[in-house]
C-alpha positions in Angstrom: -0.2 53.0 -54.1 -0.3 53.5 -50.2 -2.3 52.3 -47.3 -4.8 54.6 -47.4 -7.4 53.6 -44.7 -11.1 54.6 -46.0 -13.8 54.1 -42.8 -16.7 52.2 -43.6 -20.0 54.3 -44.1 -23.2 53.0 -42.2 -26.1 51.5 -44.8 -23.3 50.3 -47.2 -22.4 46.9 -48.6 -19.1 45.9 -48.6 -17.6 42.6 -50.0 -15.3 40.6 -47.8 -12.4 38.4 -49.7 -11.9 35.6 -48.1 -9.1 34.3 -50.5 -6.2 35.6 -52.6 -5.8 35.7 -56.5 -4.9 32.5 -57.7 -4.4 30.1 -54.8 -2.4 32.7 -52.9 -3.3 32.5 -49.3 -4.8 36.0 -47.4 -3.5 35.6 -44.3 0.1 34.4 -44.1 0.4 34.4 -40.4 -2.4 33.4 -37.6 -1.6 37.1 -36.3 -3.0 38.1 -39.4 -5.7 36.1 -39.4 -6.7 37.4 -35.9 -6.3 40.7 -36.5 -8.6 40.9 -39.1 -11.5 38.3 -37.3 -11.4 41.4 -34.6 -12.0 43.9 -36.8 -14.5 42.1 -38.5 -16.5 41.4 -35.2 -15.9 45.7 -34.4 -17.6 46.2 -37.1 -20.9 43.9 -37.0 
């Protein structure tokens, strides 16, 4: 299983997790946590 980086398609729907399985955090660093509020904001 790699990173393979699939762009998002325009008129799509797309589901954003905001929590890992269990009680597993998502973002285990604020750098992480930045990095993906930037990309979320590119891409509204």
């Amino acid at each position: 299983m790699g990173n393979k980086r699939i762009p998002f398609e325009p008129d799509k729907l797309y589901h954003v997790y905001n929590h890992g399985n269990g009680s597993e955090c998502l973002f285990r660093s604020d750098e992480n946590y930045y990095y993906f509020l930037k990309k979320y904001a590119q891409y509204l």
